[in-house]
C-alpha positions in Angstrom: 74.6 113.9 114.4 73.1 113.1 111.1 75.3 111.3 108.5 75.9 113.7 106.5 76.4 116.4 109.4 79.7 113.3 110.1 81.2 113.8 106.7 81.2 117.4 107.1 81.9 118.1 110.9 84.3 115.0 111.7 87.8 115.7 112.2 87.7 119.7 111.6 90.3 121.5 113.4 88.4 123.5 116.7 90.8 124.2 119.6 92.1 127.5 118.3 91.0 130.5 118.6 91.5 131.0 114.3 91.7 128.1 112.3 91.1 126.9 108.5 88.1 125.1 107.4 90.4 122.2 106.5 93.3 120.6 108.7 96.3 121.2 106.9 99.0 119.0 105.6 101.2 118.4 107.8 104.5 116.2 106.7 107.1 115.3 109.4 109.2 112.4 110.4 110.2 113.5 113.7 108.3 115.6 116.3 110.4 117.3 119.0 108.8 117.5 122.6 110.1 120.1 124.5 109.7 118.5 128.0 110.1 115.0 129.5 106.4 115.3 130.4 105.5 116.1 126.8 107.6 113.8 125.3 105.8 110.8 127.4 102.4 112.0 126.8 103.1 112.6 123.6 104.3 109.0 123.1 100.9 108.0 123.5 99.7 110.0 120.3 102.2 110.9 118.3 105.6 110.2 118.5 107.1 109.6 114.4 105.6 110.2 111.2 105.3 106.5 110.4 102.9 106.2 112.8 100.9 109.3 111.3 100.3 113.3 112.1 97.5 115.2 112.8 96.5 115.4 109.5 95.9 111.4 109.9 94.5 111.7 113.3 91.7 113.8 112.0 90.9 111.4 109.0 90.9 108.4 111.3 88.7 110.5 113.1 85.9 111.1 110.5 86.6 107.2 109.3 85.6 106.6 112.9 82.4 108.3 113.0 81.5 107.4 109.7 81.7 103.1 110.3 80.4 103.8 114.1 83.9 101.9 115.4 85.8 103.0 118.3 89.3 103.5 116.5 90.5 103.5 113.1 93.9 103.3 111.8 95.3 104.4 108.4 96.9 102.1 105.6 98.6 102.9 101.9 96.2 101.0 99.8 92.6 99.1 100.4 94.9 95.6 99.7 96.7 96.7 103.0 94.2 97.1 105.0 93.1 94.0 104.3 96.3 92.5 104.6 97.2 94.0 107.9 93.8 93.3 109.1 94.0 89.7 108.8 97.4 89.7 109.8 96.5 90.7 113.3 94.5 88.0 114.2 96.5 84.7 112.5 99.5 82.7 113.4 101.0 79.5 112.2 98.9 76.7 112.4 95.8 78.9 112.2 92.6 78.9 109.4 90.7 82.0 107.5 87.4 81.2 106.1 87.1 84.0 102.9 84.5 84.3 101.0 84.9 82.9 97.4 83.7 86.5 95.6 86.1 88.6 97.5 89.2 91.3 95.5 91.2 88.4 93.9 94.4 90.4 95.4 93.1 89.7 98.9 92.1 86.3 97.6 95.9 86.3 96.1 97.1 87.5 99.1 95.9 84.6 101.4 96.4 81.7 99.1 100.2 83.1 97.8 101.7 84.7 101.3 99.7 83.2 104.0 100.4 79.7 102.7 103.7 80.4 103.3 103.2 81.1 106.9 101.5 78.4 107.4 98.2 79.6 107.6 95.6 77.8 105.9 92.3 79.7 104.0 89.3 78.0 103.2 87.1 79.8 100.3 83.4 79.7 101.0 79.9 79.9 99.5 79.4 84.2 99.8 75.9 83.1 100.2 76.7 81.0 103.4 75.0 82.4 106.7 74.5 80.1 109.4 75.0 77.2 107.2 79.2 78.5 107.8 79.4 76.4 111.1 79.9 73.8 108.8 83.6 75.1 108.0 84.5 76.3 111.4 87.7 74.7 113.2 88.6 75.1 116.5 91.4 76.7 114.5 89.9 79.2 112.6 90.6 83.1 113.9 89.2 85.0 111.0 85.8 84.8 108.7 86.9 87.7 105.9 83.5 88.4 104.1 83.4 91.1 101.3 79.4 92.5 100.9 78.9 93.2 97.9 81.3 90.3 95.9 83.5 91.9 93.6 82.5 90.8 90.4 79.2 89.3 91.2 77.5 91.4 93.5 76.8 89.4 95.8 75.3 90.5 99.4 76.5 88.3 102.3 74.1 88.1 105.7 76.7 89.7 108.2 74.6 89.3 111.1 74.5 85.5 110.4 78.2 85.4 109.5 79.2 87.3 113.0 77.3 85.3 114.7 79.0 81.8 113.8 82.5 83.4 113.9 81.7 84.7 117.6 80.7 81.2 118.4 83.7 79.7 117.3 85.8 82.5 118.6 86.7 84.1 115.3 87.0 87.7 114.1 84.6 89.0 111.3 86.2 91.2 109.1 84.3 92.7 106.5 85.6 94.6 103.7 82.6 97.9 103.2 84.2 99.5 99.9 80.8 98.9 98.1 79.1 101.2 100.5 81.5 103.5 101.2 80.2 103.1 105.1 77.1 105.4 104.0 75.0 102.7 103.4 76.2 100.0 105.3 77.3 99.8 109.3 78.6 96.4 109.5 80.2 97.3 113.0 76.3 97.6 113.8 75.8 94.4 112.3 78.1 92.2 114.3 82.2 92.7 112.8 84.7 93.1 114.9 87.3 94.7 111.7 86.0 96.9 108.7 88.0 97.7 106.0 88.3 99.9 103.3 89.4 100.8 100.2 89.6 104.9 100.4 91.0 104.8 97.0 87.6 104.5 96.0 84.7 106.4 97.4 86.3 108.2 100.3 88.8 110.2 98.2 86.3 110.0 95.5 88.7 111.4 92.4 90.9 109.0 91.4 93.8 110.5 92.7 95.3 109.0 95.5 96.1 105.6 96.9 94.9 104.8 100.6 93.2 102.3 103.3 91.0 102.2 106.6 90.8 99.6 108.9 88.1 100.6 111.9 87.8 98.3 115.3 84.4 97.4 116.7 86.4 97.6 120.4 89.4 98.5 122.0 90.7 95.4 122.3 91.0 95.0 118.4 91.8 98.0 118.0 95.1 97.5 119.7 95.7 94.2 118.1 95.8 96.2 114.8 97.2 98.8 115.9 100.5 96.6 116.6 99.9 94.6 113.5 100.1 98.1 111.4 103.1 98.9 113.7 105.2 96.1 113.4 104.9 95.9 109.4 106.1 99.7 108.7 103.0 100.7 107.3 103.1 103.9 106.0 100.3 106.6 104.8 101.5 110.4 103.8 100.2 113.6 104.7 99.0 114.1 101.2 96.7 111.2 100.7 95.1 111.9 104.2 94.4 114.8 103.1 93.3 114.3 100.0 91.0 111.4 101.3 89.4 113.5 104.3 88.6 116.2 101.3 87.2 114.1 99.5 84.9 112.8 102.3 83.0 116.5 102.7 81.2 115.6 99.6 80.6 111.5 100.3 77.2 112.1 101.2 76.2 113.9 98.2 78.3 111.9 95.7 77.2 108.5 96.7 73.7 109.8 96.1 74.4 110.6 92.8 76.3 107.7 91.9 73.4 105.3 93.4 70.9 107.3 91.4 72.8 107.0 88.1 73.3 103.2 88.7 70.0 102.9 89.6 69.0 104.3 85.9 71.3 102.8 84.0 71.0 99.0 85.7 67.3 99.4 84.7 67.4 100.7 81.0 70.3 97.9 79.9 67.6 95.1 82.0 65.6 95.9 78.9 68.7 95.8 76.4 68.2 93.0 73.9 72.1 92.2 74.0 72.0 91.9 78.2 71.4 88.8 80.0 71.1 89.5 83.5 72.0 92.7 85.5 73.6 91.8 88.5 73.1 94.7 91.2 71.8 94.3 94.9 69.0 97.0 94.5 67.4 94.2 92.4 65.4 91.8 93.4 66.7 89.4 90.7 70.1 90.3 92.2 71.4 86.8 94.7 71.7 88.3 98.3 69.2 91.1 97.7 66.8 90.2 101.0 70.1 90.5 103.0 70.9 94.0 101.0 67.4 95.3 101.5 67.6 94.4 105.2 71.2 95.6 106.0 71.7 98.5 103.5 70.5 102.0 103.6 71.5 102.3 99.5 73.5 101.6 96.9 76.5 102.7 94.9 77.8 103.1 91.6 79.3 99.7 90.9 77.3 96.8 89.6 77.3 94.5 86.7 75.9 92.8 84.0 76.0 89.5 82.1 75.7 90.0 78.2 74.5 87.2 75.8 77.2 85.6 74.2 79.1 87.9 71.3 81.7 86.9 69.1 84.8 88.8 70.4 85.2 91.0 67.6 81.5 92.5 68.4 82.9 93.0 72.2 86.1 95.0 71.3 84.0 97.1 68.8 82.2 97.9 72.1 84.5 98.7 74.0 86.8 100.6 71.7 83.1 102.8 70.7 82.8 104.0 74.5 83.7 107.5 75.1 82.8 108.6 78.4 83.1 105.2 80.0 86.5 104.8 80.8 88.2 101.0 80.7 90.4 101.2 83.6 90.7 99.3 86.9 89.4 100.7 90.3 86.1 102.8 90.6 84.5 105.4 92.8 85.6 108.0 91.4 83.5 111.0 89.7 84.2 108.9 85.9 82.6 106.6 84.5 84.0 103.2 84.2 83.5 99.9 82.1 85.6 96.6 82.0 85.2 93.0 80.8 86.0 90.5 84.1 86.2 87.2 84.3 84.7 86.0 87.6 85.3 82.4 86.7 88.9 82.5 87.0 88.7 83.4 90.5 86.7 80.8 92.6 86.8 77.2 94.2 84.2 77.1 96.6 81.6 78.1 93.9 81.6 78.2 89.9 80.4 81.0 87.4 78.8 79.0 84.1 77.2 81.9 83.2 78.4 81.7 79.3 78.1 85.3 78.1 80.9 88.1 79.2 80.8 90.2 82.1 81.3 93.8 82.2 81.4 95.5 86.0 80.3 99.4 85.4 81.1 102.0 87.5 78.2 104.5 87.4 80.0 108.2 87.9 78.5 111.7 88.0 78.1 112.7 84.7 74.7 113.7 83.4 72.8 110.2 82.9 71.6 111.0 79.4 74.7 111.1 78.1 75.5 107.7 80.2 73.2 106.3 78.4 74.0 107.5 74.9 77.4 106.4 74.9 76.0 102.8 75.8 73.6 102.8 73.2 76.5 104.0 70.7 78.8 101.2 71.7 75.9 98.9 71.3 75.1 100.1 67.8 78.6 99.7 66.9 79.1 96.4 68.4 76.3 94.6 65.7 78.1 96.0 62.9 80.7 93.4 64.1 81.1 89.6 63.0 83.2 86.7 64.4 82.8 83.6 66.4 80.7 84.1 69.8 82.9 84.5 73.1 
């Protein structure tokens, strides 16, 4: 099938002779089996709520088909799938190699609790491809890459990346948030783990909290599987549901979104007030050979670097937007639009750029008035003086 045939046929309900459209909710802690033999076979695919319902089995399901993996298991948030991800594949005395642009909490996350395992992270260049052997230890287990960088933007060469972390007997996990798993297969690609964030795209309305972690093979598979298991991870019935909604319409959204991104990274490149626009669609963008080769498109979320303001001109900015929202996550129908500060969160590479950043979350609202509101805020922002940011 076709993508977007996936988004709409995967995990539909089809072994009864009437059925809705949609799976239904279906909350439960315990399932009764009313035989011995049912209650063995049905160990094997559902046996307690923790461990999900058929109203999770049929979002793992269209998860599945969407990344091309061979399983995919449900967690509460994109940070835990992450989390868990990594988890299955380190011990004491083992090394991750994570790139230096990735979430800061998964960043957070390996240099705060892993640490205190014992397990050692290395940050390093996103840009890195083969040039990576460099880092590898006979002790390293996972190389996390996140393509596109949060922040930054930039695109990482996975096929590069897999290959060193094969050859050192690694995993490759790589977090596909930015492309929702339309536009990029990085199971295809090489990765043995891709995660997540359904928050975003997937559920697609702000309204929920969830995480996907699909396996390249079974073997993987199982070794998250247990990690997810012996951690007490937990997703409801609701935000399954909620999610595989949400991803009937992926196809059509992420168009929209990349075509509003498109259009609105192009008119503020020719903003007097903007530096540089930092989106992989561009060529000016770092990475973008490795996005035109790898990707299939783009999404809402990009960023740009404005010349340096005083800070009172920035909050008059901000405080003048009215359809961009300031608020944290994205990929949701809104617009978005935050200032981040990318140099607070690396060690294998520095940001010097010396204007703010802003990361914009393109949404689905007619792009005209996208741009108006920018325009406003800009207007507004010269009335402002003070001392340059």
């Amino acid at each position: 099938m076709k993508e977007k045939t996936k988004l709409v046929a995967s995990g539909r309900p089809r072994k009864r002779p009437f059925h809705p459209v949609n799976p239904a909710v279906e909350r439960a802690s315990t399932y009764l089996f009313p035989t011995y033999d049912d209650y063995i076979e049905g160990g094997r695919k559902i046996i307690y709520g923790r461990l999900g319902g058929p109203t999770h089995r049929a979002l793992e399901e269209a998860v599945t088909a969407l990344e091309g993996g061979v399983e995919t298991r449900l967690a509460p948030s994109g940070l835990q799938a992450v989390n868990a991800a990594i988890l299955a594949f380190v011990k004491a005395g083992d090394r991750v190699l994570m790139a230096d642009t990735v979430y800061d909490p998964s960043r957070k996350f390996c240099e705060n609790f892993l640490a205190r395992f014992g397990v050692e992270t290395t940050f390093y260049n996103p840009l890195a491809g083969e040039s990576l052997a460099d880092l590898m230890t006979p002790n390293t287990k996972v190389v996390f890459a996140e393509s596109p960088g949060s922040l930054t933007f930039e695109v990482q060469d996975i096929p590069a990346l897999a290959a060193v972390a094969h050859a050192g007997g690694a995993k490759l996990i790589v977090d596909n948030t930015w492309s929702a798993g339309v536009y990029l297969k990085p199971v295809s690609l090489g990765a043995d783990v891709v995660v997540q964030a359904g928050t975003k795209y997937l559920g697609g309305h702000s309204d929920c909290l969830i995480g996907a972690i699909t396996s390249a093979d079974e073997d993987t598979a199982q070794s998250i599987y247990y990690a997810l298991l012996q951690i007490g991870s937990n997703v409801s019935a609701d935000d399954a549901w909620l999610t595989l909604r949400g991803m009937r319409t992926l196809g059509a959204r992420m168009q929209a979104h990349e075509k509003n991104a498109l259009a609105l990274a192009k008119w503020l490149g020719k903003r007097a007030e903007v530096e540089t626009v930092l989106h992989p669609a561009l060529k000016s963008s770092p990475g973008h050979a490795h996005w035109k080769r790898d990707f299939s498109g783009s999404s809402g979320l990009f960023g740009i670097v404005l010349k340096p303001v005083p800070t009172a001109q920035l909050k008059a900015f901000f405080n003048s937007l009215r359809l961009f929202g300031m608020g944290f996550s994205w990929g949701g129908f809104e617009s978005l639009c935050i200032h981040v500060r990318p140099e607070k969160y690396r060690t294998a590479t520095q940001w010097t750029a010396p204007g703010p950043v802003l990361r914009i979350h393109a949404g689905l609202e007619d792009i005209d008035d996208l741009i108006a509101d920018l325009e406003r805020a800009f207007a507004v922002m010269k009335t402002q003086k003070g001392n340059a940011t």
